[in-house]
TORKOL-4160 file (C-alpha; in steps of 0.2 Angstrom, whole numbers, padded with zeros to 4 digits, m for minus):
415
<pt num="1" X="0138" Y="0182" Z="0012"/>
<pt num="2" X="0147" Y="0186" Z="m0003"/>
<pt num="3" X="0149" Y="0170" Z="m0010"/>
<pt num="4" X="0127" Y="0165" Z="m0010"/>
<pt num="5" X="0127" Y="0181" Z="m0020"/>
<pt num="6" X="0140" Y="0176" Z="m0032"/>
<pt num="7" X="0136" Y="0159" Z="m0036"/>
<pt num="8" X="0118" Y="0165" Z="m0037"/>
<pt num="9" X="0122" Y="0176" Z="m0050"/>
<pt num="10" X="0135" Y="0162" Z="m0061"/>
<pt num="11" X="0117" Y="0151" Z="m0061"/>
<pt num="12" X="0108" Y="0166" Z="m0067"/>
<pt num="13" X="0122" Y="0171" Z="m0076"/>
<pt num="14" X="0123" Y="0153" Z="m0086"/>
<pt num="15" X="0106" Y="0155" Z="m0090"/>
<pt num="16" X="0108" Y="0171" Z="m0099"/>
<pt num="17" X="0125" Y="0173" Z="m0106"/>
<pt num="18" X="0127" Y="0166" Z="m0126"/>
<pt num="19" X="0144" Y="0162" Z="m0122"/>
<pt num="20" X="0139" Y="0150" Z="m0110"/>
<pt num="21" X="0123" Y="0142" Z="m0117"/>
<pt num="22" X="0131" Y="0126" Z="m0118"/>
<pt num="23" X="0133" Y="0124" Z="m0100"/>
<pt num="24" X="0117" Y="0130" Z="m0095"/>
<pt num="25" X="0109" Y="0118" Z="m0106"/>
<pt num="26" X="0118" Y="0105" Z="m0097"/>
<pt num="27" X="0111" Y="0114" Z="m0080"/>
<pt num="28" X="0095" Y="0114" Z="m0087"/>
<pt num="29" X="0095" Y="0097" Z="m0092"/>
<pt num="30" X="0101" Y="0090" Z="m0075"/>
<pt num="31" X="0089" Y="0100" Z="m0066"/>
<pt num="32" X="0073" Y="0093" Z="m0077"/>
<pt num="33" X="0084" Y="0074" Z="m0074"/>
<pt num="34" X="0082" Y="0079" Z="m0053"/>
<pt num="35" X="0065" Y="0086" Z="m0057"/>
<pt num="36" X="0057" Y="0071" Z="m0066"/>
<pt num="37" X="0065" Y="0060" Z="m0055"/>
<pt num="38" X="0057" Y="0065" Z="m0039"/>
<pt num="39" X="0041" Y="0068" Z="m0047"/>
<pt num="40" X="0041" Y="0049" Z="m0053"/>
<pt num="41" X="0047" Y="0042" Z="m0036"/>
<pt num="42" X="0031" Y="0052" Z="m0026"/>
<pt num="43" X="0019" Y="0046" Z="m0039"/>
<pt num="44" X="0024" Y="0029" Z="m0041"/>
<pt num="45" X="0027" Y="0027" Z="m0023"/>
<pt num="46" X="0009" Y="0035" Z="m0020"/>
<pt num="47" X="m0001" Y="0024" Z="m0031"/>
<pt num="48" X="0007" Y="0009" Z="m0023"/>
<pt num="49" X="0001" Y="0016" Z="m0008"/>
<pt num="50" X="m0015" Y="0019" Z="m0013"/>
<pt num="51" X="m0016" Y="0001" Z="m0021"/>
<pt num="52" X="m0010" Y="m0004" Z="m0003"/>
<pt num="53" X="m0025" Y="0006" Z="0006"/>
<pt num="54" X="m0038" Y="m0001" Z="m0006"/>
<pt num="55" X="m0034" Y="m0019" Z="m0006"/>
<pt num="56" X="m0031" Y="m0019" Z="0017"/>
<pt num="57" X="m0045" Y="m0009" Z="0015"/>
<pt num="58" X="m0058" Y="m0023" Z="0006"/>
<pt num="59" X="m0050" Y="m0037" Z="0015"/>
<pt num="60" X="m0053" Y="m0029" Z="0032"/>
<pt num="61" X="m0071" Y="m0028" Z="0028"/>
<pt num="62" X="m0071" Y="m0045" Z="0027"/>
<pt num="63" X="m0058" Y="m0053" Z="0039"/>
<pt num="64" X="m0059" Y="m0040" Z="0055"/>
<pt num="65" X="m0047" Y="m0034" Z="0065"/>
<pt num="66" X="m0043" Y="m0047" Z="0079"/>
<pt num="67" X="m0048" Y="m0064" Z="0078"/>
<pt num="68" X="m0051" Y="m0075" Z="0096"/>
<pt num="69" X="m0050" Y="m0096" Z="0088"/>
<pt num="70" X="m0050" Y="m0112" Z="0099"/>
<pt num="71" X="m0034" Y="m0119" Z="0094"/>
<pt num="72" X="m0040" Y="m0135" Z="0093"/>
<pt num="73" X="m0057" Y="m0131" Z="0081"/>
<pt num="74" X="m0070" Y="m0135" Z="0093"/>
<pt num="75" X="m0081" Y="m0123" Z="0104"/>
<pt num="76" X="m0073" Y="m0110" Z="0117"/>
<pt num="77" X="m0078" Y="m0112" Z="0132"/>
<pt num="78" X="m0083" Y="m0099" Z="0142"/>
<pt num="79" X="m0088" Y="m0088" Z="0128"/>
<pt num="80" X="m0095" Y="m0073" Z="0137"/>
<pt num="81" X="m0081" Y="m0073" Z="0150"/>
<pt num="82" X="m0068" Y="m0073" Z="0136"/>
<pt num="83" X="m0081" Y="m0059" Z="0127"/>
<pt num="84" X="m0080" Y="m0050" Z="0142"/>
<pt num="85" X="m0058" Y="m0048" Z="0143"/>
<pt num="86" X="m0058" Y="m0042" Z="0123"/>
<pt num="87" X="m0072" Y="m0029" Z="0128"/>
<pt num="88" X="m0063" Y="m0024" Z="0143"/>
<pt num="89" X="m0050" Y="m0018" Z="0133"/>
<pt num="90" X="m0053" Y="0002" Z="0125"/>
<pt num="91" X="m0046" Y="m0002" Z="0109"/>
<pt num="92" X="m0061" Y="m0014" Z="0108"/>
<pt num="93" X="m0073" Y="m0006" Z="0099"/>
<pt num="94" X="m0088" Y="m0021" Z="0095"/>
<pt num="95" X="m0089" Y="m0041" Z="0094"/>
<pt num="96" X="m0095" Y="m0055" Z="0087"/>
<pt num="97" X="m0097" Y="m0075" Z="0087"/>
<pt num="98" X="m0093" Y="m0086" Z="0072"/>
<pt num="99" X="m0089" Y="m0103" Z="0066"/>
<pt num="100" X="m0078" Y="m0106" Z="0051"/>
<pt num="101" X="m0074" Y="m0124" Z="0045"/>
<pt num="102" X="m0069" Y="m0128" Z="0025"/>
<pt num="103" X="m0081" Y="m0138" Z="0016"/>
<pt num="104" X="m0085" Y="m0144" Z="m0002"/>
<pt num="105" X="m0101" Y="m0137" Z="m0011"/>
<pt num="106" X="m0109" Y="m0144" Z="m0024"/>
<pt num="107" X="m0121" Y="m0141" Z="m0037"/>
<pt num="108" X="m0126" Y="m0156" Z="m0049"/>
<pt num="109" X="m0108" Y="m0163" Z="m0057"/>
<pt num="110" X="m0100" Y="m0145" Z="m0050"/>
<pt num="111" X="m0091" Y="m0146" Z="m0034"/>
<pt num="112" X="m0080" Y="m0131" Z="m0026"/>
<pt num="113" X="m0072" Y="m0129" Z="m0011"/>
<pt num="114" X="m0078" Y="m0116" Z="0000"/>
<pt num="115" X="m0075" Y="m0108" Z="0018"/>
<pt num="116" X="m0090" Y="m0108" Z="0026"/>
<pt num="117" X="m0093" Y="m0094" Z="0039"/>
<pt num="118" X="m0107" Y="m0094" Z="0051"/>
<pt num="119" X="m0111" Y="m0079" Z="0059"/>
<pt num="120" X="m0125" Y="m0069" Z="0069"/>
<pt num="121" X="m0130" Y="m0054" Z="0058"/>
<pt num="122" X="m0133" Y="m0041" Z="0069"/>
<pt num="123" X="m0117" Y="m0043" Z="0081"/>
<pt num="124" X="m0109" Y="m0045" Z="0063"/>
<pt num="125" X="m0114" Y="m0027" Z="0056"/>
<pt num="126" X="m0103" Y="m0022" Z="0071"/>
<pt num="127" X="m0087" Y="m0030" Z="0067"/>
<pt num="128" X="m0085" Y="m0028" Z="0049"/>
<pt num="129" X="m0092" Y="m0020" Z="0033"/>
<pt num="130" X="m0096" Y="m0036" Z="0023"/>
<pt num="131" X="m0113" Y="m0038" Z="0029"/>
<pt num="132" X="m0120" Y="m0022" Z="0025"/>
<pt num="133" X="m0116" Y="m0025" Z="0006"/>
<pt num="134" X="m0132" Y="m0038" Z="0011"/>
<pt num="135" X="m0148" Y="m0029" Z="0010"/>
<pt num="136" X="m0158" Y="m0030" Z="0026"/>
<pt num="137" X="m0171" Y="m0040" Z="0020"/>
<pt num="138" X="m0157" Y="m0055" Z="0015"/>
<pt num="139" X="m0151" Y="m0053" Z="0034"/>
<pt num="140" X="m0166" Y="m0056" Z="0041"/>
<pt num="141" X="m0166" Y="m0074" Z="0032"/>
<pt num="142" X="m0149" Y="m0079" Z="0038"/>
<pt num="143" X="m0158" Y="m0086" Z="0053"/>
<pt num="144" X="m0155" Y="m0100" Z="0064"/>
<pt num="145" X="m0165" Y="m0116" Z="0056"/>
<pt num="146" X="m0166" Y="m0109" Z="0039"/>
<pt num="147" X="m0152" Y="m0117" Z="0031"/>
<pt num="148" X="m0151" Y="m0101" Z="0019"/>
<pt num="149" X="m0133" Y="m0097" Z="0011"/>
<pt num="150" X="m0125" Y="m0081" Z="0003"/>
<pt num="151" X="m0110" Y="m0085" Z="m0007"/>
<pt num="152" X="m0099" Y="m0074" Z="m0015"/>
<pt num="153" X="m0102" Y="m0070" Z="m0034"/>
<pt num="154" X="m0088" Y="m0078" Z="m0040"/>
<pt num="155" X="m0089" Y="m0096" Z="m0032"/>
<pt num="156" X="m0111" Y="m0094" Z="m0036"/>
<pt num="157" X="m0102" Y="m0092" Z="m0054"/>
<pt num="158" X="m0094" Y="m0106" Z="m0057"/>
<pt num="159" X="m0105" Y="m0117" Z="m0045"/>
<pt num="160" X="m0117" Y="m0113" Z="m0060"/>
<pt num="161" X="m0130" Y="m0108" Z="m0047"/>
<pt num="162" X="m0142" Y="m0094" Z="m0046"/>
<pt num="163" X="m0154" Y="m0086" Z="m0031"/>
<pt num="164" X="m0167" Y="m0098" Z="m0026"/>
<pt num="165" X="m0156" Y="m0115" Z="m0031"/>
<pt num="166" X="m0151" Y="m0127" Z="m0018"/>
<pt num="167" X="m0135" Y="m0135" Z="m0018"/>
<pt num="168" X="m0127" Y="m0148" Z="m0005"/>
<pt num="169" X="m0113" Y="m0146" Z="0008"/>
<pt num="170" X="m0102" Y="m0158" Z="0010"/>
<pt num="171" X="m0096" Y="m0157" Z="0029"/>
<pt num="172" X="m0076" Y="m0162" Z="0032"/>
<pt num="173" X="m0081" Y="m0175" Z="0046"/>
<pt num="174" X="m0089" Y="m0190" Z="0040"/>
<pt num="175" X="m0105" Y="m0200" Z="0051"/>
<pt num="176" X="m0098" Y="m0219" Z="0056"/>
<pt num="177" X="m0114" Y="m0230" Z="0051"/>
<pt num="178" X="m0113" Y="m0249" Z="0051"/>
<pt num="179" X="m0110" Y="m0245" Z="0034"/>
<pt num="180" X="m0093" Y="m0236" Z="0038"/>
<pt num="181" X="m0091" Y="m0218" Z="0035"/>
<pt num="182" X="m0105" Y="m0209" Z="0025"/>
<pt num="183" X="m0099" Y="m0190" Z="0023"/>
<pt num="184" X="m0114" Y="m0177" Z="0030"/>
<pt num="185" X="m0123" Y="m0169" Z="0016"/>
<pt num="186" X="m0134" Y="m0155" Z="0020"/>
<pt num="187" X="m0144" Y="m0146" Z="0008"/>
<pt num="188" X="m0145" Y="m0124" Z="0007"/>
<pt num="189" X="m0154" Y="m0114" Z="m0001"/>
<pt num="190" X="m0146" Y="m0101" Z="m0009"/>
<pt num="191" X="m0152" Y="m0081" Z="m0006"/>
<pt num="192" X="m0140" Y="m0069" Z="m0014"/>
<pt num="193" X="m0122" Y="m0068" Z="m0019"/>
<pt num="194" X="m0109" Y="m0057" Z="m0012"/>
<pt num="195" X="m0097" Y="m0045" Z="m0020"/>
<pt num="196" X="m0085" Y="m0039" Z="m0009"/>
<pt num="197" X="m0073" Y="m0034" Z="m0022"/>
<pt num="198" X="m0060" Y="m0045" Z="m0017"/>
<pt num="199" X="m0056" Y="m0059" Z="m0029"/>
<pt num="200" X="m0052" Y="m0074" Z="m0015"/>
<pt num="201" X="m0068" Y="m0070" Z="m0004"/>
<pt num="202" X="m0078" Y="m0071" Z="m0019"/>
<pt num="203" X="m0072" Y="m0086" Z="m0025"/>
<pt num="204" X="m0073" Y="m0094" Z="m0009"/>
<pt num="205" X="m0084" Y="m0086" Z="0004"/>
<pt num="206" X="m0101" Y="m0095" Z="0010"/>
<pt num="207" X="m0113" Y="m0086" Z="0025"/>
<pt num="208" X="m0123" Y="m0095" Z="0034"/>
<pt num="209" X="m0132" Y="m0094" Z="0051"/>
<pt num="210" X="m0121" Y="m0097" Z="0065"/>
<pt num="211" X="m0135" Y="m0109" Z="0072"/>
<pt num="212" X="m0134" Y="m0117" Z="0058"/>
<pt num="213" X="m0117" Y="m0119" Z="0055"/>
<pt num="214" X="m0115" Y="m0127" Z="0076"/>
<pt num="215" X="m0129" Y="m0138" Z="0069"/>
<pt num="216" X="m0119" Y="m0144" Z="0052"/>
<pt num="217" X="m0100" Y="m0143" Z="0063"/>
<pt num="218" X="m0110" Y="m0151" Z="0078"/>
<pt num="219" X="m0104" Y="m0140" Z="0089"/>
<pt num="220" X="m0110" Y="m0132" Z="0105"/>
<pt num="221" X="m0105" Y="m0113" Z="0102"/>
<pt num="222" X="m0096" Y="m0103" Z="0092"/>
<pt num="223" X="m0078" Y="m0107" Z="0087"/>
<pt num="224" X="m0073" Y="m0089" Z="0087"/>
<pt num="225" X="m0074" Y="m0070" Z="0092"/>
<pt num="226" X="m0071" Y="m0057" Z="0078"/>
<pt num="227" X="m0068" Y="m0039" Z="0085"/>
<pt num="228" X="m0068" Y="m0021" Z="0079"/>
<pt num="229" X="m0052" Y="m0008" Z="0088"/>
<pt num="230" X="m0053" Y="0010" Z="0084"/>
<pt num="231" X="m0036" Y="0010" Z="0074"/>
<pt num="232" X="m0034" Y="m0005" Z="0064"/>
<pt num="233" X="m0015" Y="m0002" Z="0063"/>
<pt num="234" X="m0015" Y="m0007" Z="0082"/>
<pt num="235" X="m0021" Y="m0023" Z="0080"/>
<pt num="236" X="m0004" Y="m0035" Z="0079"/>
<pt num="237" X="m0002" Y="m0024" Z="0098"/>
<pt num="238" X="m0020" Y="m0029" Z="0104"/>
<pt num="239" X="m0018" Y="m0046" Z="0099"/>
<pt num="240" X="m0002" Y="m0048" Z="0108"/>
<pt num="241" X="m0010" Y="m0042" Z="0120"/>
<pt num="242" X="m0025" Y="m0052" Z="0122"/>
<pt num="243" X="m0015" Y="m0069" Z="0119"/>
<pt num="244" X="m0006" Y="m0066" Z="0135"/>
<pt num="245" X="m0023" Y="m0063" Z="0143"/>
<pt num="246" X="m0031" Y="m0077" Z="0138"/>
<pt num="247" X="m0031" Y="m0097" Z="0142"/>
<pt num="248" X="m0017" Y="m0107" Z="0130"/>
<pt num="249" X="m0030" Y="m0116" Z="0122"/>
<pt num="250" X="m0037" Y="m0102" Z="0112"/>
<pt num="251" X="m0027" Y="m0094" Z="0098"/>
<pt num="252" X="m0027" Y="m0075" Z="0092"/>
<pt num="253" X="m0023" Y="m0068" Z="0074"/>
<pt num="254" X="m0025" Y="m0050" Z="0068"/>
<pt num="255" X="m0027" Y="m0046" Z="0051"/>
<pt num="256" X="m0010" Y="m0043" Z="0046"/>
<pt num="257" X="m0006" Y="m0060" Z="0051"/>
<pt num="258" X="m0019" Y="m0067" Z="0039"/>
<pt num="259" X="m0011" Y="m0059" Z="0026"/>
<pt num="260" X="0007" Y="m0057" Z="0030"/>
<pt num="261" X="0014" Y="m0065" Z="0014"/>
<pt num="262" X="0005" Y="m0052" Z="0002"/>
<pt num="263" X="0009" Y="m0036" Z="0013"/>
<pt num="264" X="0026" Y="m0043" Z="0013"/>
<pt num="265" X="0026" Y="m0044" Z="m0007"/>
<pt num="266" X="0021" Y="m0026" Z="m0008"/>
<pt num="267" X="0033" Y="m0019" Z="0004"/>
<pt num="268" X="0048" Y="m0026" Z="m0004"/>
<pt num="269" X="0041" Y="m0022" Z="m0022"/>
<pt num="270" X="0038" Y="m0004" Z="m0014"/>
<pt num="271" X="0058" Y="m0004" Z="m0010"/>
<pt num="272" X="0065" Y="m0012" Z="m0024"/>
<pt num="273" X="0052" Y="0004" Z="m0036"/>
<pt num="274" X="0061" Y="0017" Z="m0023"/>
<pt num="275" X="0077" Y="0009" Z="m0024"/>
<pt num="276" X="0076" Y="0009" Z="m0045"/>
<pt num="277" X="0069" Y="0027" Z="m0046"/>
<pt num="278" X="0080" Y="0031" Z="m0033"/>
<pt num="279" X="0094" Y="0028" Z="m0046"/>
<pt num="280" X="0086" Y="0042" Z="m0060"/>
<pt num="281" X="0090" Y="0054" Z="m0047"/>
<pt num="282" X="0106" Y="0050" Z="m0045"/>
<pt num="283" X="0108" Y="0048" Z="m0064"/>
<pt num="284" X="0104" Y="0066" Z="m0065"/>
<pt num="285" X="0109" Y="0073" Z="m0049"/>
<pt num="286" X="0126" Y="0067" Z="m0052"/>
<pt num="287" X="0124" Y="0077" Z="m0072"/>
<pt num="288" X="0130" Y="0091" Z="m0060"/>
<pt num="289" X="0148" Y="0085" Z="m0059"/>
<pt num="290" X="0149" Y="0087" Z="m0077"/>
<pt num="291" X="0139" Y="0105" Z="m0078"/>
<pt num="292" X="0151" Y="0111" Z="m0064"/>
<pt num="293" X="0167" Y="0106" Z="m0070"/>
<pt num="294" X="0163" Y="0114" Z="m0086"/>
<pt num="295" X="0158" Y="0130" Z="m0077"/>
<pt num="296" X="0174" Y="0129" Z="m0066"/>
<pt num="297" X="0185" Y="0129" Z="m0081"/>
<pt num="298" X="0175" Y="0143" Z="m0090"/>
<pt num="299" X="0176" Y="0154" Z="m0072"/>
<pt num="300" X="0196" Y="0150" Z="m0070"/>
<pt num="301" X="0199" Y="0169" Z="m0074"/>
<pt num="302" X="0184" Y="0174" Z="m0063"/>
<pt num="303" X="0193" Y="0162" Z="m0049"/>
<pt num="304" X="0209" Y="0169" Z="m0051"/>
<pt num="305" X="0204" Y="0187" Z="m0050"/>
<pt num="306" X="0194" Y="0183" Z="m0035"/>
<pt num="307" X="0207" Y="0176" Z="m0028"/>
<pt num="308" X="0219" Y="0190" Z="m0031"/>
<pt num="309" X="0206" Y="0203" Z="m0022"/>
<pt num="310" X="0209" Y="0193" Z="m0006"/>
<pt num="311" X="0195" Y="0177" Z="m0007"/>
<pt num="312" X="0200" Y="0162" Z="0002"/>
<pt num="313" X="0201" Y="0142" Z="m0008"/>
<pt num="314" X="0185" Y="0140" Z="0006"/>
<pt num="315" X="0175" Y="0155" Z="m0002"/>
<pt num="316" X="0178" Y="0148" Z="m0022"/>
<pt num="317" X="0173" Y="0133" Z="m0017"/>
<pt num="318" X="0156" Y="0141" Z="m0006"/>
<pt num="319" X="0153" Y="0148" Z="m0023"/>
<pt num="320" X="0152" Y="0133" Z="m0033"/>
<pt num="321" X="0143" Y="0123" Z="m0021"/>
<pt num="322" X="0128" Y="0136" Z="m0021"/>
<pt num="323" X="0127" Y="0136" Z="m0038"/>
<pt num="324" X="0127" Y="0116" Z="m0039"/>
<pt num="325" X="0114" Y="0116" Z="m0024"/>
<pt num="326" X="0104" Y="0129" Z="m0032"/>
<pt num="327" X="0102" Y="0120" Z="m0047"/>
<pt num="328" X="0097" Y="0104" Z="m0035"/>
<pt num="329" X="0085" Y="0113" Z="m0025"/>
<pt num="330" X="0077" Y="0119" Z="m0038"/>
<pt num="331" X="0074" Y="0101" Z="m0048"/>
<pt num="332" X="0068" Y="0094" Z="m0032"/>
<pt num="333" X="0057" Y="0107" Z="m0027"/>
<pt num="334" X="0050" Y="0108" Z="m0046"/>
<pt num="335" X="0050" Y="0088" Z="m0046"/>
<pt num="336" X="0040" Y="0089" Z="m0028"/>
<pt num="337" X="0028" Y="0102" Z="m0035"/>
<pt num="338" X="0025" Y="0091" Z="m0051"/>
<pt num="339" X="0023" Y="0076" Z="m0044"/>
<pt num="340" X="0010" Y="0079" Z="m0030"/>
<pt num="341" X="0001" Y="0090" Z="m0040"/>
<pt num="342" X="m0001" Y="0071" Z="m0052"/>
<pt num="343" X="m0003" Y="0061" Z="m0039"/>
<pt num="344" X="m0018" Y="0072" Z="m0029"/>
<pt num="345" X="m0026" Y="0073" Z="m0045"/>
<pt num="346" X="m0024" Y="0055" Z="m0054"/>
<pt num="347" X="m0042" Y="0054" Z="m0053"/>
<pt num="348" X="m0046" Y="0068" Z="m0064"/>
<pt num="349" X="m0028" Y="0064" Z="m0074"/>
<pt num="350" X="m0030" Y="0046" Z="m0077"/>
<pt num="351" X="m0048" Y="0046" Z="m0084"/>
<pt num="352" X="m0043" Y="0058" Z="m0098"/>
<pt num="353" X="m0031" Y="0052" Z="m0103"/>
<pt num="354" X="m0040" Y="0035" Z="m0106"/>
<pt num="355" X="m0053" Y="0046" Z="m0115"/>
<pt num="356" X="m0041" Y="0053" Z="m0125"/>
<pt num="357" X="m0032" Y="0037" Z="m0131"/>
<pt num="358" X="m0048" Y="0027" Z="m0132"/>
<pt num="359" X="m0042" Y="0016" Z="m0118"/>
<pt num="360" X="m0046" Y="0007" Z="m0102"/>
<pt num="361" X="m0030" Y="0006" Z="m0090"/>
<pt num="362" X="m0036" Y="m0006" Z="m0077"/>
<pt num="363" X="m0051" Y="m0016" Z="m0085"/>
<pt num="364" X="m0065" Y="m0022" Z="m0071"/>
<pt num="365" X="m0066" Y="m0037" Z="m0078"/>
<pt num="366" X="m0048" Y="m0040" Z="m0073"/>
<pt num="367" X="m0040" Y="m0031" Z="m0059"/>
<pt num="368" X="m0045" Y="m0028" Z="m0045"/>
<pt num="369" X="m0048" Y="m0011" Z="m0043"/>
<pt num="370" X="m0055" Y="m0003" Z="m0058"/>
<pt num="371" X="m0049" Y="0016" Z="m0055"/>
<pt num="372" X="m0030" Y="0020" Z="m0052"/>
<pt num="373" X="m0029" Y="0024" Z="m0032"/>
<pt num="374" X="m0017" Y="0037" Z="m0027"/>
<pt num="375" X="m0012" Y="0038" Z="m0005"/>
<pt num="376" X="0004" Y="0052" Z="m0006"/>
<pt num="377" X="0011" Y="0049" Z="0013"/>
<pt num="378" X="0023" Y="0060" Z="0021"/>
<pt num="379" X="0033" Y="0049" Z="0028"/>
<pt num="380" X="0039" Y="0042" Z="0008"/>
<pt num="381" X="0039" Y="0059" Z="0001"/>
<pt num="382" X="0050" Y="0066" Z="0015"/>
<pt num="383" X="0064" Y="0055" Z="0012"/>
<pt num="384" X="0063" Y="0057" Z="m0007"/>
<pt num="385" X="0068" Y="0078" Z="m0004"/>
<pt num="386" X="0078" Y="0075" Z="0005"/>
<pt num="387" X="0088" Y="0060" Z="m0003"/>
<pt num="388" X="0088" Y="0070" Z="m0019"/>
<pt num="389" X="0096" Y="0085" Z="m0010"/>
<pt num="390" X="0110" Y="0076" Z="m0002"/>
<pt num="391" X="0115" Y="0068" Z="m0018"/>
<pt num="392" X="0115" Y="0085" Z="m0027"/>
<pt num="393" X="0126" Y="0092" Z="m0014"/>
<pt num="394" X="0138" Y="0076" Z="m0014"/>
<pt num="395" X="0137" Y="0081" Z="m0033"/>
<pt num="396" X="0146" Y="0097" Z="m0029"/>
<pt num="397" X="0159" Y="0093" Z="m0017"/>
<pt num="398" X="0171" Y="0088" Z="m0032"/>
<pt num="399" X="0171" Y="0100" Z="m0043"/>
<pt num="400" X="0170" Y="0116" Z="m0031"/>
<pt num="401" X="0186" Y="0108" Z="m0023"/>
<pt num="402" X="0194" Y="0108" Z="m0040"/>
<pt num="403" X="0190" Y="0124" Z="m0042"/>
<pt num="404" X="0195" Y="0131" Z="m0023"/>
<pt num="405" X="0213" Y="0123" Z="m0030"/>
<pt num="406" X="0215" Y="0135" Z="m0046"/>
<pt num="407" X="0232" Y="0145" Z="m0043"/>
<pt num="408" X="0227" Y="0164" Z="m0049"/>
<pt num="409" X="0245" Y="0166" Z="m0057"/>
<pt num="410" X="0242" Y="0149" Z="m0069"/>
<pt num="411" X="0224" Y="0154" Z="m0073"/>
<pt num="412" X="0230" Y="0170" Z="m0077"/>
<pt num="413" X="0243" Y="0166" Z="m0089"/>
<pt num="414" X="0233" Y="0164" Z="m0106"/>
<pt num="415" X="0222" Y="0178" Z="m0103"/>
């Protein structure tokens, strides 16, 4: 095909030829635009994702999958029958009992809110990973009776309280005396604090015996059922499905339910990133218009004598558009290149350069996450090729049709 091997050789030719340094200046400079474009959309998109994967990844440890609550905050009934149906399902991996209620702790004139979580620690290893951060010797003291408590590090903080204290819980149902209502105050005994790495759970999270939490709540079982699936990404499914297999009374909530307002967040900043950096590529994809038009009007001689040796307008403007997509294939592969070979290597990338300016990017003592994650997904980088690709071929369209409408004998007249 005639016309791959001529615009072929005008791109190599542009890059070669004094006369025409100018243009392929241009052609270099929209090809580095496409290139740093891509690369910037695949690594920003990827440390968002990775962001993503860290933060899911610390509140599952500490929410579980799928949640089974009594809708009206008392006991389920039937505990074991209902354990059963969830267990039945093969996406069901592991259960476990709980009882959650918010309460006010309080240590001396300090007083927090808290969510108090009672839960059996060895059916609990099985649903979730919170519990191993605990060593075994503090899971053996979470027992029925002992009124022991592990809170999370932050709320121990600014309770002011320290292993081996007690402080009092303050349970949300008063007790009716002749008096009238006298709120129920029960004293624990603090036995480790809990870092989980997520800022809300430690600065609200409380474990405690789930005997001793039905004690407190005066319940008669547990209030819940946490399980473990297989893939955590079919949870919002298995809850669905569950729902429709259980009695009304009881209620059941994934983990993407929990948090649907922050996932939200972070999908639409996600798009509103893509749709920005989106706009550099076609800043300098569309740089091609300018680089071709030039070259069009610098080849009218080169078109008018290929015209005269028999080339149809369709085969001028094949020409010009190889020679714009080349250019565009060629920043989006070198931008693809560039940018995964960043984003697969920010761990090693990042750290030096915070050595080499003296720096700490993401402080502990601040964010979240301490070391900048990167997740590249197919699924994001796909669509980046291949949007770049189709703007730099819309790029060409005008100016190879301007030049498939140069007339050989006008061209021709000043040479």
């Amino acid at each position: 095909m005639f016309e791959l091997l001529i615009g072929w050789r005008y791109t190599r030719a542009g890059k070669s030829t004094r006369k025409n340094g100018f243009i392929s200046f241009i052609s270099a400079v929209s090809m580095t635009g496409i290139a740093l474009g891509v690369a910037a959309l695949i690594i920003v998109l990827s440390v968002m994702n990775g962001f993503q994967k860290e933060v899911r990844d610390r509140m599952i440890a500490v929410l579980s999958h799928v949640e089974i609550l009594s809708a009206t905050g008392d006991s389920i009934e039937d505990y074991e029958k209902i354990k059963r149906v969830a267990l039945d399902r093969p996406e069901v991996l592991a259960s476990a009992p709980f009882v959650i209620a918010q309460v006010l702790l309080a240590r001396g004139e300090e007083m927090r809110g808290a969510l108090v979580r009672g839960i059996d620690p060895t059916q609990e290893e099985g649903v979730t990973d919170v519990i191993s951060k605990l060593k075994p010797s503090i899971q053996a003291q979470l027992t029925s009776g002992s009124y022991n408590a592990v809170l999370g590090v932050e709320l121990a903080r600014a309770l002011g309280v320290e292993v081996g204290d007690v402080l009092t819980l303050v349970a949300p149902e008063g007790q009716v005396t002749p008096a009238g209502v006298v709120p129920r105050l029960k004293q624990l005994h603090l036995i480790a604090t809990l870092d989980t790495g997520h800022y809300d759970f430690d600065a609200s999270l409380a474990l405690i015996s789930i005997g001793d939490a039905e004690k407190i709540f005066r319940l008669s079982g547990p209030m819940g059922m946490r399980l473990k699936l297989k893939d955590p990404q079919q949870a919002r499914q298995v809850a669905d499905e569950l729902q429709n297999l259980l009695p009304p009374q009881l209620y059941v909530r994934d983990w993407t339910r929990q948090n649907k307002t922050w996932f939200s967040a972070v999908q639409i900043e996600k798009r509103m990133m893509f749709i920005i950096l989106t706009l550099i590529v076609a800043v300098a994809a569309f740089n091609l218009v300018s680089t071709l038009v030039m070259t069009v009007t610098d080849k009218r001689a080169d078109i008018a004598i290929l015209r005269t040796m028999g080339a149809s307008s369709r085969s001028i403007l094949l020409i010009f558009m190889v020679q714009g997509a080349l250019i565009g294939v060629g920043g989006t592969l070198i931008g693809a290149i560039l940018g995964l070979g960043i984003a697969f290597n920010l761990d090693v990338i990042v750290p030096g350069i915070e050595h080499l300016l003296g720096m700490n990017f993401l402080p502990k003592d601040i964010y979240l996450i301490s070391k900048m994650p990167s997740d590249p997904q197919s699924t994001d980088i796909v669509p980046i090729l291949l949007i770049s690709l189709f703007m730099s071929l819309c790029a060409t369209l005008y100016p190879s049709w301007r030049a498939s409408k140069v007339q050989p004998a006008q061209a021709l007249r000043y040479e």
